[in-house]
C-alpha positions in Angstrom: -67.3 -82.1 117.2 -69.8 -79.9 119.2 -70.2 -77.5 115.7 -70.7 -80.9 113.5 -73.2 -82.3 115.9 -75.5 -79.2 115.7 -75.2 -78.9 111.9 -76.6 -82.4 111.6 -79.3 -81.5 113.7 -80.1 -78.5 111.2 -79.4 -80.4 108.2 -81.9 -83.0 109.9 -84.7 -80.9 110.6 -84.6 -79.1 107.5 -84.5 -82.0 105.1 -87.9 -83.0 107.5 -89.5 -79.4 107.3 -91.1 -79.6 103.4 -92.0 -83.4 104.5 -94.0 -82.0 107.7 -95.3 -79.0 105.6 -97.1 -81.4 103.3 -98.3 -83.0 106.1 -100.0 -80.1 106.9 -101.5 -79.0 103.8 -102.9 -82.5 103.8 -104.1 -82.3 106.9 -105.7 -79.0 106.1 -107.6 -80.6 102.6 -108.6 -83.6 104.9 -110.4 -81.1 106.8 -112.2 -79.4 103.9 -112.7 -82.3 102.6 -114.8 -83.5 106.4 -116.5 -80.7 106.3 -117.9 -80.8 103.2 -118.8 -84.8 103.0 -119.1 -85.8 106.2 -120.1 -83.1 108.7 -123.8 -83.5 108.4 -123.4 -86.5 110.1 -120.1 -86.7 112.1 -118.7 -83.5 114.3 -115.2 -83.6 112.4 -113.2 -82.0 115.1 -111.8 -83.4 118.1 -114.5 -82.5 120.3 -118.1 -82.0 119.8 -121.6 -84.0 119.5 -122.0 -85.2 115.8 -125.4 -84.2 114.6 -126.5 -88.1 114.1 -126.5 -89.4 117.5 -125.3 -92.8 116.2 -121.8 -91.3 114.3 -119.0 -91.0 116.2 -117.1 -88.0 116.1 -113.6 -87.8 113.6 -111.9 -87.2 117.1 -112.7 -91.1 118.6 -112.6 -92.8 115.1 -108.5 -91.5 115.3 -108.2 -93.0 118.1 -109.7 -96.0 117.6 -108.2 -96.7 114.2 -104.5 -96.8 113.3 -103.4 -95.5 109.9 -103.6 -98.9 107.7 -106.4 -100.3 109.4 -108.0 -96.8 109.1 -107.0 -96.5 105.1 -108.6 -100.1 104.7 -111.9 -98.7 106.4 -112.1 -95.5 104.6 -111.4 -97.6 101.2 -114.1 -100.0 102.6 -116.6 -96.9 102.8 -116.0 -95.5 99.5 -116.7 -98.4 97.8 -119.5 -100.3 100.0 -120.9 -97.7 103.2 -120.7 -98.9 106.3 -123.9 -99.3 108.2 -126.4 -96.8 107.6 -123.3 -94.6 105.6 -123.8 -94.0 102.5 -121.2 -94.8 100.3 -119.0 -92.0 99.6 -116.9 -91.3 95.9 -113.5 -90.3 97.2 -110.2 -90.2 95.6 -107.8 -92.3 97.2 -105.4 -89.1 97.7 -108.6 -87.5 99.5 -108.3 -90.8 101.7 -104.7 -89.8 101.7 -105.7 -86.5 103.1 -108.1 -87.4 105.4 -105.8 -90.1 107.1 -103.2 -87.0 107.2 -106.1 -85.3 109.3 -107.2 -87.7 111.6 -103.0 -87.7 112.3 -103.6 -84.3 113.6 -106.4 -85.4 115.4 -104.3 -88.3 117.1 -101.5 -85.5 118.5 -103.4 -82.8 119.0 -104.7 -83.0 122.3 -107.2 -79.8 122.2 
């Protein structure tokens, strides 16, 4: 019983492993994608000053916003702004990405 426990427990965490690894590479293309479209404005990592006094950095916007509510905001930007934002073309698997990043953000506590 002990033997068939553990082997569920494998079986388990493998079958997650590819999910988690495209979280990751995600995660990682959110980044890129930060730095390229939205660092001159916003610091993009957890910590930091954002180099516009009135953005807030990537690391209070996850956690201020959960992942719908978050989605529905980035969707908002792309098509409209937000304040003095300009609007922004992404691709909604970009938004995809960059929710996947602010993730990170949200559970890693650096």
């Amino acid at each position: 019983m002990r033997q068939f426990a553990c082997l569920t427990v494998i079986v388990a965490l493998s079958a997650a492993h590819p999910a988690l690894a495209d979280q990751s590479r995600a995660a990682r293309r959110g980044l890129e994608l930060a730095q390229s479209q939205c660092a001159a404005c916003h610091a993009v990592d957890r910590l930091g000053v954002s180099p516009n006094p009135k953005s807030p950095t990537f690391g209070v916007i996850a956690g201020i916003y959960e992942e719908h509510s978050l989605q529905k905001k980035l969707t908002e930007i792309d098509e409209t702004g937000h304040y003095d934002m300009p609007s922004i073309r992404i691709h909604s698997n970009q938004i995809g990405d960059l929710i996947a990043y602010f993730t990170q953000l949200n559970r890693d506590p650096r």
